[in-house]
C-alpha positions as CSV (number, residue, x, y, z in Angstrom):
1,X,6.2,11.3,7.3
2,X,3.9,11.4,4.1
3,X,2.1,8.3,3.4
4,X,3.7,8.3,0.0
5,X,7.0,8.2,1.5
6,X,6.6,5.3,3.7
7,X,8.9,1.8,3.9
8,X,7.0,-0.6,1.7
9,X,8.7,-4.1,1.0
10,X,9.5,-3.8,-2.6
11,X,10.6,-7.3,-3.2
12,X,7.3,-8.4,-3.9
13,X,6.6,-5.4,-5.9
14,X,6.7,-5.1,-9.4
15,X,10.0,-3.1,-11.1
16,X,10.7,-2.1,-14.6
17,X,12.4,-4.8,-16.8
18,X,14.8,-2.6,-18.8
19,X,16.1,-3.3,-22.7
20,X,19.6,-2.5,-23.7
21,X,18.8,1.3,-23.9
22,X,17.5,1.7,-20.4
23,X,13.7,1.2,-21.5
24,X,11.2,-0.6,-20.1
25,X,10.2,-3.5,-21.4
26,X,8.2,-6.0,-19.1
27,X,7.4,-5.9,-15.4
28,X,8.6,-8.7,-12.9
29,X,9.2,-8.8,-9.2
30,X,12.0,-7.6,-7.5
31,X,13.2,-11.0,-6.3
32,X,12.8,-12.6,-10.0
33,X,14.4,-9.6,-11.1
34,X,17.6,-9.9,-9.2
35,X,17.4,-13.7,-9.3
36,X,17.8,-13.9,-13.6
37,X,20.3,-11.2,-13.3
38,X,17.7,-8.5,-15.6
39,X,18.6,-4.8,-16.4
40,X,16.5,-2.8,-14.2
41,X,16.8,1.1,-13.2
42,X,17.7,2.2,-9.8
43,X,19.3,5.6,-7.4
44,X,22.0,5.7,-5.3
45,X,22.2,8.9,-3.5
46,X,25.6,10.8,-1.8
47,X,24.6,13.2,1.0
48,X,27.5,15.2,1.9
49,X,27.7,17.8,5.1
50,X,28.8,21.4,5.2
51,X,32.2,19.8,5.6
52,X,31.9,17.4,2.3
53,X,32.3,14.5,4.2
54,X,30.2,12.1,2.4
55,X,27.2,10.0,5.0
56,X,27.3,6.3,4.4
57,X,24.9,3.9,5.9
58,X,25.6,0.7,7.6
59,X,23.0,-1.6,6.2
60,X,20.9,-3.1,7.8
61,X,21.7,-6.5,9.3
62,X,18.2,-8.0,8.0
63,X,18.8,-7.1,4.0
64,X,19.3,-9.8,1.9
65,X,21.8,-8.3,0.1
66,X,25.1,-7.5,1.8
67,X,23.7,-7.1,5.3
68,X,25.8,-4.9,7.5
69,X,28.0,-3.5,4.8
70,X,28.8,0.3,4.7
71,X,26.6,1.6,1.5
72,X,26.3,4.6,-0.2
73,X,23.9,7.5,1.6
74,X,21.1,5.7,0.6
75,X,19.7,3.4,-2.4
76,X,16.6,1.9,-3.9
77,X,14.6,1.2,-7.2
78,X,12.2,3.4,-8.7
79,X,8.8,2.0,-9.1
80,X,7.1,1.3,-12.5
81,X,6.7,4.7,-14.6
82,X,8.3,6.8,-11.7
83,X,11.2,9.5,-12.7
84,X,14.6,9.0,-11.3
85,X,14.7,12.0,-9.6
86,X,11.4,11.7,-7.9
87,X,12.6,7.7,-6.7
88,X,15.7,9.8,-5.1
89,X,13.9,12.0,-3.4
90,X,11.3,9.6,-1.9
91,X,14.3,7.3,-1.0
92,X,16.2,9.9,0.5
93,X,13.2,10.5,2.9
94,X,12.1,7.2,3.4
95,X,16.0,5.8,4.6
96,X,17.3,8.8,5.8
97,X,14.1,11.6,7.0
98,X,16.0,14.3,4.5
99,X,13.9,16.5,2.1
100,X,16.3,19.1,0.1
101,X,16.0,21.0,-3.5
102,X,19.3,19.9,-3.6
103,X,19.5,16.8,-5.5
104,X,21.9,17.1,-8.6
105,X,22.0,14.2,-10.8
106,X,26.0,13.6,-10.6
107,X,26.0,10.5,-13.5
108,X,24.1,7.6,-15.2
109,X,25.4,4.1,-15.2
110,X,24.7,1.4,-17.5
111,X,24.0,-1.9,-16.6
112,X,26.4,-4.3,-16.6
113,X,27.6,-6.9,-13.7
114,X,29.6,-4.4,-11.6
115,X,26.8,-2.5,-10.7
116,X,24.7,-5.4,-10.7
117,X,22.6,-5.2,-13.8
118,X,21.6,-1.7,-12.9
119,X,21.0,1.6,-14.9
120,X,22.3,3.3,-11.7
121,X,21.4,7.1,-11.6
122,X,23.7,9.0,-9.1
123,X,22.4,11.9,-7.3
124,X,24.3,14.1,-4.9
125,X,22.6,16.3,-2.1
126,X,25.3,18.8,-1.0
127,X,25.8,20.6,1.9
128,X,22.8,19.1,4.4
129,X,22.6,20.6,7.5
130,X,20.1,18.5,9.4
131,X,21.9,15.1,10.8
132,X,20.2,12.0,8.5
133,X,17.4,9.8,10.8
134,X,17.7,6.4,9.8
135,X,14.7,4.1,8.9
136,X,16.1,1.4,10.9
137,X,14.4,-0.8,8.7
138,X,16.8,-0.2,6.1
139,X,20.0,1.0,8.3
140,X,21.9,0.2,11.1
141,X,24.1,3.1,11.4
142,X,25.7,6.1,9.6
143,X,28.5,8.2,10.1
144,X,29.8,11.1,7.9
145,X,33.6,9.5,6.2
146,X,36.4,12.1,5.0
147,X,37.7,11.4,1.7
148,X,40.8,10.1,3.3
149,X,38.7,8.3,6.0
150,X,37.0,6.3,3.4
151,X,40.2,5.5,1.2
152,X,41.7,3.8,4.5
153,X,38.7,1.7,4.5
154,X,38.2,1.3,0.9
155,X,42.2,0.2,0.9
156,X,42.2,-1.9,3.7
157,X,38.6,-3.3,4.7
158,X,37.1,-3.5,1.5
159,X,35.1,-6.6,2.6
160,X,32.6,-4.2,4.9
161,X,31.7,-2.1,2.3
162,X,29.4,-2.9,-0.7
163,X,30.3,-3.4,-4.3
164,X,28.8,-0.5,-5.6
165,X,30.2,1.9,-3.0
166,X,33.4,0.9,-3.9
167,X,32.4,0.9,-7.8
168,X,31.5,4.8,-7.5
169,X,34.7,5.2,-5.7
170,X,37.1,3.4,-8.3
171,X,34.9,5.9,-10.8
172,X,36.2,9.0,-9.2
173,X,32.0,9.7,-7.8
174,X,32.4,9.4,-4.2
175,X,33.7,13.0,-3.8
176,X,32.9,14.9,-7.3
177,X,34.2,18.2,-6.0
């Protein structure tokens, strides 16, 4: 794996404070930025298989955050100045060991409390053929879900799965096709 690629703690690192229209505005830490509740940017990427059965990740049981929740395919925060697009793709290596020329942004979302103050950019990768290899710094597990696989859980064990997995689900997102 690249250097630039590699798991770095980010907490400690500085993130983009965003104004109302997604801009930036000052710099702070990840913790101080999640701690005052700031609008910040971040990716959450969906990796589907040929079978569009969409990969979610069991977090991590260290994360501070909802540890050992099922999650989107994988998530993160840009870093100051970077493009969404190149965050996505450096995050889908860097959790998962997946490169494509597949990314398609799906949808942005502003930031507001259900997706935790985020200006969430939504990517999709279609259609992956290689199986993901999980950081296990970052994930415990994965497992591809069918649609109707991940409305059973969605319906009835909502309290394993994150908020903003089942935010992109209630918005129609999870399967786009």
């Amino acid at each position: 794996m690249s250097d630039k690629y590699k798991n770095n703690d980010y907490s400690s690192k500085l993130q983009e404070v965003m104004d109302p229209h997604n801009r930036p505005v000052a710099l702070l830490s990840q913790d101080e930025i999640h701690r005052q509740f700031l609008p910040h940017r971040a990716v959450q990427l969906l990796v589907y298989n040929q079978e569009n059965k969409l990969f979610l990740q069991k977090r991590s049981s260290r994360k501070r955050f909802y540890p050992g929740r099922w999650d989107v395919s994988a998530r993160g925060h840009p870093l100051p100045g970077e493009a969404s697009q190149e965050a996505a793709e450096r995050i889908l290596l860097s959790e998962l060991g997946l490169e494509t020329d597949k990314l398609t942004l799906l949808r942005e979302l502003p930031a507001c409390p259900e997706t935790g103050y985020e200006f969430v950019s939504v990517f999709m990768a279609p259609k992956v053929v290689s199986i993901p290899s999980a950081n296990t710094d970052e994930v415990e597990d994965g497992y591809f879900f069918s649609p109707e696989e991940l409305t059973c859980l969605i319906k009835g064990f909502r309290e394993l799965l994150t908020p903003g997995l089942v935010t992109l689900w209630e918005a129609g997102l999870a399967y786009p096709f």
